[in-house]
C-alpha positions as CSV (number, residue, x, y, z in Angstrom):
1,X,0.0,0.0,0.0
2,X,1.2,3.4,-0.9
3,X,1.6,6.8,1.4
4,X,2.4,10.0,0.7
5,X,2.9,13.2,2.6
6,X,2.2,16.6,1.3
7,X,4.5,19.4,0.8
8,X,4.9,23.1,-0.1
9,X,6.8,21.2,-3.7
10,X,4.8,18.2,-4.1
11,X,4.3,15.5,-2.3
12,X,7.0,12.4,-1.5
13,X,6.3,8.7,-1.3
14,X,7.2,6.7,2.5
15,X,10.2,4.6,0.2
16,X,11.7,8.2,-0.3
17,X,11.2,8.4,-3.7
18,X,10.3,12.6,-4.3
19,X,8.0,13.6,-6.6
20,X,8.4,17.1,-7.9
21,X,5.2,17.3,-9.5
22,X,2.8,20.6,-7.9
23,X,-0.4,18.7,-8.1
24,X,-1.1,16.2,-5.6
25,X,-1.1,12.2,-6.8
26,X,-4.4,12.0,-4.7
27,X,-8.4,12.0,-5.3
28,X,-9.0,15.5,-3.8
29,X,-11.7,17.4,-2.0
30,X,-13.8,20.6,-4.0
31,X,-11.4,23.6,-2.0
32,X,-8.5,21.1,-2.9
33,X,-9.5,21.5,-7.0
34,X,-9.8,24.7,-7.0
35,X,-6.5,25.4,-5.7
36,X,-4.8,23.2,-7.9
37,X,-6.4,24.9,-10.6
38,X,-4.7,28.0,-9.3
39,X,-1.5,26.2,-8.8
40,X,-1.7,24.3,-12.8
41,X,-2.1,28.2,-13.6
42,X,1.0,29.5,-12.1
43,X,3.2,26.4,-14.0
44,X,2.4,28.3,-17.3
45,X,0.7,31.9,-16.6
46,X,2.4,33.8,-19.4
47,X,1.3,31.3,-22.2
48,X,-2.0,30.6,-20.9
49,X,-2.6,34.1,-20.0
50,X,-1.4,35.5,-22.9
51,X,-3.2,33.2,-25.1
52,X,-6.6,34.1,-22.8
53,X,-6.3,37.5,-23.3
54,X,-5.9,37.4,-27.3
55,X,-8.5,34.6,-27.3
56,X,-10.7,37.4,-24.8
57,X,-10.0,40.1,-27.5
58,X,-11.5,38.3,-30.2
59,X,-14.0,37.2,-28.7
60,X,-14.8,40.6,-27.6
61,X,-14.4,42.2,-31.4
62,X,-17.4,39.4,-32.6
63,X,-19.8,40.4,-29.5
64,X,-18.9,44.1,-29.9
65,X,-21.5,45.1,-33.0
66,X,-23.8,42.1,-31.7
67,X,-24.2,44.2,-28.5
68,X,-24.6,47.5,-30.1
69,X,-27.5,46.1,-32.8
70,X,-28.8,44.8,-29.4
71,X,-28.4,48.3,-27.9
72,X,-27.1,46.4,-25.4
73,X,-25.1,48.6,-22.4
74,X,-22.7,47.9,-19.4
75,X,-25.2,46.2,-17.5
76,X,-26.7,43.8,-20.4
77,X,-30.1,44.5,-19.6
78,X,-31.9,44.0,-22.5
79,X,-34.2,46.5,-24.7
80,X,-37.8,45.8,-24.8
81,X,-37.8,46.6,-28.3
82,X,-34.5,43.8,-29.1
83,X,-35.3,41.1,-26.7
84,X,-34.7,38.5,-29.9
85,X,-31.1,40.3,-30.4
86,X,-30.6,40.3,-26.9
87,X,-31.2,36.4,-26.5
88,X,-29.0,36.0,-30.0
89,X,-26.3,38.0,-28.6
90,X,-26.3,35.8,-25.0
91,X,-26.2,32.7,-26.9
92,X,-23.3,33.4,-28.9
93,X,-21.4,34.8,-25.9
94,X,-21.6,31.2,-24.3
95,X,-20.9,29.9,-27.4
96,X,-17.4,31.7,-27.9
97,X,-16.7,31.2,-24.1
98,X,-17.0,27.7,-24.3
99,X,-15.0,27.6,-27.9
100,X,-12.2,29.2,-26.0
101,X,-12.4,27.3,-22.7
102,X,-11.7,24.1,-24.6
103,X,-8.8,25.8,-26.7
104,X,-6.8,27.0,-23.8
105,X,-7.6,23.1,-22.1
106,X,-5.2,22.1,-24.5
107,X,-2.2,24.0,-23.2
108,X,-3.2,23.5,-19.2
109,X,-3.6,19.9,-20.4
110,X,0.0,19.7,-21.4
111,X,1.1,21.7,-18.7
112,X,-0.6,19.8,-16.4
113,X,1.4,16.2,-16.6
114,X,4.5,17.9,-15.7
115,X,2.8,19.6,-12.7
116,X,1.5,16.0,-11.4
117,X,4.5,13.2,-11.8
118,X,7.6,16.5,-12.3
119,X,9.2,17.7,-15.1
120,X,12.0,15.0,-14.9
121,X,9.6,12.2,-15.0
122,X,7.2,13.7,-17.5
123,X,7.3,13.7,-21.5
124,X,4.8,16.1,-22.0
125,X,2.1,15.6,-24.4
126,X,3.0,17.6,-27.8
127,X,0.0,19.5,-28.6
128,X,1.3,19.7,-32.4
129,X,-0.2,16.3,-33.1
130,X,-3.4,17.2,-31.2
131,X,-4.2,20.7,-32.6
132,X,-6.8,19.7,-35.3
133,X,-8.6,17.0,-32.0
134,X,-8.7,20.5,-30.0
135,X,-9.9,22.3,-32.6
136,X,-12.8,20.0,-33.4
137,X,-13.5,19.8,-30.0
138,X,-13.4,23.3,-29.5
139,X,-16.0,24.2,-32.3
140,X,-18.3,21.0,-31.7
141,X,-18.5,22.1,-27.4
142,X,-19.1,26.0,-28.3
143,X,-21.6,24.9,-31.0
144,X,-23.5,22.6,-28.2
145,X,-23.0,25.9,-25.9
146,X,-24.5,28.4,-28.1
147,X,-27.8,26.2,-29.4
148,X,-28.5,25.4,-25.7
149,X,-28.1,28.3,-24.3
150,X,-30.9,29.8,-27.0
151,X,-33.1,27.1,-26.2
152,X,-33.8,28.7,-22.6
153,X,-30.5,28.9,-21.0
154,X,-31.4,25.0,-19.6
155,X,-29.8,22.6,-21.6
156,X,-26.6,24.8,-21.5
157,X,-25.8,23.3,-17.7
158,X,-25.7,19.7,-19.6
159,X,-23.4,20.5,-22.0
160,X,-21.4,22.5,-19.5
161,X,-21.5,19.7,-17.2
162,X,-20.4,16.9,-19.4
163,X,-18.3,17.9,-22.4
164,X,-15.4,19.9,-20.2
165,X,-13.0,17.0,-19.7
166,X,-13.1,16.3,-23.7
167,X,-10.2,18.2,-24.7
168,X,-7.9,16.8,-21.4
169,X,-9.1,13.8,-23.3
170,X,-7.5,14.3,-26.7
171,X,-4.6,15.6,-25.2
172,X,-3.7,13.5,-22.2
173,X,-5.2,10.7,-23.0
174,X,-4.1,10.3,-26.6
175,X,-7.8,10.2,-27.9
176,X,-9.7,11.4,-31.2
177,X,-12.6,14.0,-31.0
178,X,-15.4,11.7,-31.0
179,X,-13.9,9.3,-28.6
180,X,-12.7,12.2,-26.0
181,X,-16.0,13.7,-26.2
182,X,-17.3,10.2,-25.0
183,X,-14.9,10.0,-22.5
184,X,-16.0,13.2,-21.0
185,X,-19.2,12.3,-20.7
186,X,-18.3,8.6,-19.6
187,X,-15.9,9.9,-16.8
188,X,-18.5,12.4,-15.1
189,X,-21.3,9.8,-15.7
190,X,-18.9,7.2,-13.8
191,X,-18.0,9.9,-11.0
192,X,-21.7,10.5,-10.0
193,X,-21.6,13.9,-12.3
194,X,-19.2,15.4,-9.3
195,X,-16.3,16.5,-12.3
196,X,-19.7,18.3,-14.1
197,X,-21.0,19.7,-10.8
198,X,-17.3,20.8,-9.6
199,X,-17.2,22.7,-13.2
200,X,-20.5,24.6,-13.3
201,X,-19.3,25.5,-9.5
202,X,-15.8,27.3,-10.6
203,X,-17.8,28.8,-13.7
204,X,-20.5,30.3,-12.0
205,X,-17.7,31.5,-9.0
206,X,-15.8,33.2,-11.9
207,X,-19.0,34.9,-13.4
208,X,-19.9,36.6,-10.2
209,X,-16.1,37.8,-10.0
210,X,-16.4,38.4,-13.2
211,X,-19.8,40.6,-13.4
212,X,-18.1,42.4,-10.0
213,X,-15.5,43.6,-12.1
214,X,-16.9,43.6,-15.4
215,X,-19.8,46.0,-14.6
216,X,-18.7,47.3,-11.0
217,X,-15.6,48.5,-12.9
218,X,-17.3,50.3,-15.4
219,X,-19.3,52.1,-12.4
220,X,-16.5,52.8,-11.0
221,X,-14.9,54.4,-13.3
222,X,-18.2,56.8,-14.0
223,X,-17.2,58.3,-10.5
224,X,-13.9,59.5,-11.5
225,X,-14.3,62.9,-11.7
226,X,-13.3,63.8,-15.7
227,X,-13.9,59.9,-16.6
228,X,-17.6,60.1,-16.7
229,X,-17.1,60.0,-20.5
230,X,-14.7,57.3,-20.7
231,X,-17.2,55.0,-18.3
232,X,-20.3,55.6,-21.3
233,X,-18.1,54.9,-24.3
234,X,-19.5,51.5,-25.9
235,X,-16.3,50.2,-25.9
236,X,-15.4,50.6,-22.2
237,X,-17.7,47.4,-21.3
238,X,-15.9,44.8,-23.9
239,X,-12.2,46.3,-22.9
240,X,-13.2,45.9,-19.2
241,X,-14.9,41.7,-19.9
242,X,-11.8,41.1,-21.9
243,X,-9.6,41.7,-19.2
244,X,-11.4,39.4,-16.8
245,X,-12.1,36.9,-19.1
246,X,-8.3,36.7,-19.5
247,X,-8.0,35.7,-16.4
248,X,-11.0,33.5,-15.8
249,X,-11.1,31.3,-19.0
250,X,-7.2,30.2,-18.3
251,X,-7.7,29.4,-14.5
252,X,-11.2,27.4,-15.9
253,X,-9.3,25.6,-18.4
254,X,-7.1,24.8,-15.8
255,X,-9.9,23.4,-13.8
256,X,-10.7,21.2,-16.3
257,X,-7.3,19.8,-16.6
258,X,-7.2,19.1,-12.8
259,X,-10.7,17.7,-12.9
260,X,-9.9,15.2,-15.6
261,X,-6.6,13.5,-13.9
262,X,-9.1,13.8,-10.5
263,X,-11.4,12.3,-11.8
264,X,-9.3,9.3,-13.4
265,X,-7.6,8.7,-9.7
266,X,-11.2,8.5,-8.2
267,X,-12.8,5.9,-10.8
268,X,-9.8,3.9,-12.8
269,X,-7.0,4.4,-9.5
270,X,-4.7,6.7,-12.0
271,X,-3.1,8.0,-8.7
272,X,-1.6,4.2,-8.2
273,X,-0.8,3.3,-11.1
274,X,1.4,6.3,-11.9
275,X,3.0,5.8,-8.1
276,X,3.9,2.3,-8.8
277,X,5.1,3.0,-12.3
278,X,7.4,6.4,-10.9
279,X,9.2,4.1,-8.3
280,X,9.7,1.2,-10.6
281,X,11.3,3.8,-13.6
282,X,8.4,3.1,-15.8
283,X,6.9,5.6,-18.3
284,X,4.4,7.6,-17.4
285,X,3.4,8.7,-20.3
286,X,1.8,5.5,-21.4
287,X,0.1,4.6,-18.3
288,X,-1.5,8.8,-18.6
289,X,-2.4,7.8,-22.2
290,X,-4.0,4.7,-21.3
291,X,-7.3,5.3,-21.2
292,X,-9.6,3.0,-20.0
């Protein structure tokens, strides 16, 4: 039987075998996740955030005329008289989130096997053979995102729920689109829905951080003596959501990551495995690709 104790740089096994990884090899509590998500985050922040705030710019330069045909203002309440382009407009903003939560799971996926077993055990996955699976993914999830979300809002918490661990698939795991998009959905179905429930949990924490800022920003700046101009330009609402979403969308992708190896220690004992294969010497890499 294995033990571990945790550390400020890992965690090390009772034979005194060290493990430099910053995630812990262990099935871990809700508080626990979301702190690792954090921690994946810090292993890579300028890539990932980078790549989240060019990702949060584009994304802002497609919603941008959508709002303003919507007459849509800081506070998206909608206008009686463009409740249709108002709904339109919502749809396609969980669309696009979605489409670029699953792009930047590929590079917290990657980063994420190094921050489990350490960099001098790991071979991280090469994302250059897994680009076009993440792309696929990406557009097939925001797709699902966007028609749910304009069918009442309801169906988007399913599609939230269950396709988030698809791209951790493709890329940890070694799988095609339609198989890792299975595997999402097989994984949470096999955990009791707790990876889904955990990831609707650190969305809807980020949206309430993120409308705080978003909008309360905006506000804020309207009190600024001589800035009261600057808070009712149209673009000072998308400039201020692209700079949160910059932050939340890496730290959710991140989440996902953390939920997916979680999720494989809880129901197929991935935290063993890789333990007994570390102190033997073996490779890692094929036991995380080894989906069951």
């Amino acid at each position: 039987m294995r033990a571990t104790m945790s550390g400020a740089w890992g965690e090390v096994s009772v034979d005194g075998s060290a493990r430099a990884g910053v995630l812990p090899l262990r099935p871990l509590t809700v508080g626990e996740l979301l702190d690792a998500a954090v921690a994946l985050l810090r292993t890579r922040a300028w890539p990932l955030l980078g790549t989240g705030l060019l990702l949060a710019a584009i994304e802002q330069a497609i919603l941008y005329p959508l709002r303003s045909a919507a007459f849509i203002g800081a506070f998206y309440v909608p206008d009686d008289d463009h409740v249709a382009e108002w709904w339109f407009t919502v749809a396609i903003g969980f669309g696009l989130e979605a489409m670029i939560i699953a792009l930047l799971g590929g590079l917290a996926s990657a980063a994420a096997v190094p921050a489990l077993v350490g960099r001098d055990r790991a071979n991280p996955p090469r994302l250059a053979g897994r680009v076009g699976a993440i792309e696929v993914i990406a557009v097939v999830v925001g797709a699902l995102a966007a028609a749910s979300s304009a069918i009442l809002l309801l169906p988007w918490f399913a599609v939230y729920a269950l396709f988030g661990l698809a791209v951790p698939a493709a890329v940890i795991d070694k799988l095609g689109p339609a198989r890792a998009l299975g595997r999402s959905c097989g994984l949470v179905f096999r955990s009791g829905l707790r990876p889904g429930m955990i990831r609707l949990l650190g969305y809807f924490g980020w949206l309430l951080f993120r409308l705080a800022l978003g909008i309360g920003g905006v506000v804020a700046i309207g009190f600024v003596p001589g800035l009261e101009s600057v808070a009712a330009h149209p673009l000072t609402p998308s400039l201020a959501w692209m700079v949160v979403n910059a932050v939340a969308y890496p730290t959710l992708a991140c989440l996902d990551a953390v939920l997916h190896l979680e999720a494989r220690m809880r129901v197929e004992g991935l935290d063993l495995t890789l333990d007994r294969t570390m102190r033997r010497g073996g490779d890692v890499g094929r036991v995380l690709a080894a989906a069951k």
